[in-house]
N, C-alpha and C positions, 0 to 999 in steps of 0.2 A: 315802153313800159310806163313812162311817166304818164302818160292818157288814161293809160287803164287806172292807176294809183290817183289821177286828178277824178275821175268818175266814182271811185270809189270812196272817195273823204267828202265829193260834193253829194253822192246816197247818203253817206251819214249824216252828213250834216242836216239834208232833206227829212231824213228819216225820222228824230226827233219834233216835226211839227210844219210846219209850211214857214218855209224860209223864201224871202225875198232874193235877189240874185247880189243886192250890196249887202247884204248880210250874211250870205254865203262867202262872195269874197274878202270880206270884213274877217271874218271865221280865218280861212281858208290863210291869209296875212300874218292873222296873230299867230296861227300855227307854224310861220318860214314856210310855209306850201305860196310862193309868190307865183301870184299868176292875175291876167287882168281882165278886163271886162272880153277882148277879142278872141280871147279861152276861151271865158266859161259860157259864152251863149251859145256858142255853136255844138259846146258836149251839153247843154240844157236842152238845145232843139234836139240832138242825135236821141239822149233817153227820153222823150217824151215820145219821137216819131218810134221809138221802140220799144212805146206804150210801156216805159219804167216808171215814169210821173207823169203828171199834169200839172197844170195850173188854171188860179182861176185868178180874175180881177178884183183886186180891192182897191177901193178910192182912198184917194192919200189927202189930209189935210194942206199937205205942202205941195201940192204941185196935178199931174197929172194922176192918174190909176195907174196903179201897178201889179204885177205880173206875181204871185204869189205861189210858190212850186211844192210839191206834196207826193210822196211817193203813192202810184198805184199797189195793186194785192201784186200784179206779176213782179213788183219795184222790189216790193216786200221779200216776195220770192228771192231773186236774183240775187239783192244784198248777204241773204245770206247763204247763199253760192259763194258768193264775192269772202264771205267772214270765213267760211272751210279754205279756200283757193289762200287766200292771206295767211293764215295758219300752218298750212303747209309751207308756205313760201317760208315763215320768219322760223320754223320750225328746221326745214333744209338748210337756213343761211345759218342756225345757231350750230348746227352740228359741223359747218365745214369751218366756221370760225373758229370754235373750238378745237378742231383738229389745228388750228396753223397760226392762230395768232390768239392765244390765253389773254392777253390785255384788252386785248379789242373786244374778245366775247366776255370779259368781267364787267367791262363798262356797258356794253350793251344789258346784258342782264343787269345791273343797275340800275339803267332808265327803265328799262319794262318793268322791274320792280316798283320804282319810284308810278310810275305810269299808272298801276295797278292798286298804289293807293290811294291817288288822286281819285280816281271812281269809288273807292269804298267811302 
């Protein structure tokens, strides 16, 4: 499950603009989503060979060119696959919470609130 959930915040993160892979995992950190470079290349290689992104080269003042990732139109598609399939997921976990632990799903709705107006 965690795979799926690191592909799915590293599309977001994509999804917003071409993001480099240290700026991904830079992201990815400040969020507690910890994970390291021997992650995220090999789920960067997996959606790209399944044509969800691309990348192309940009030259860096500081050093070599680098790898700069951008979701395809199929990317585009998927992710939001990925936004229903997520929905349902926190959707099933609010209702079985609720049935069995009232604390746990107050504070959870909480942060989705709080979460919700962070974006506004």
């Amino acid at each position: 499950m965690r795979k799926g959930i690191l592909e799915f915040c590293i599309m977001h993160v994509i999804s917003r603009g071409q993001a480099y892979s240290s700026d991904i995992l830079k992201e990815l950190k400040e969020a507690k989503i910890i994970v390291v470079e021997g992650t995220l290349y090999p789920l960067l290689t997996r959606l790209k060979n399944a044509e969800l992104l691309e990348y192309h080269w940009k030259e860096s003042a500081l050093g070599p060119p680098q790898k700069h990732y951008k979701l395809t139109s199929q990317g585009d598609a998927f992710l939001e696959q990925l936004n229903e399939t997520w929905i349902e997921l926190v959707e099933a976990t609010n209702a079985i919470l609720k049935r069995s632990n009232m604390e746990a799903y107050k504070r959870l709705m909480s942060i989705q609130l709080e979460a919700i107006k962070l974006r506004s």
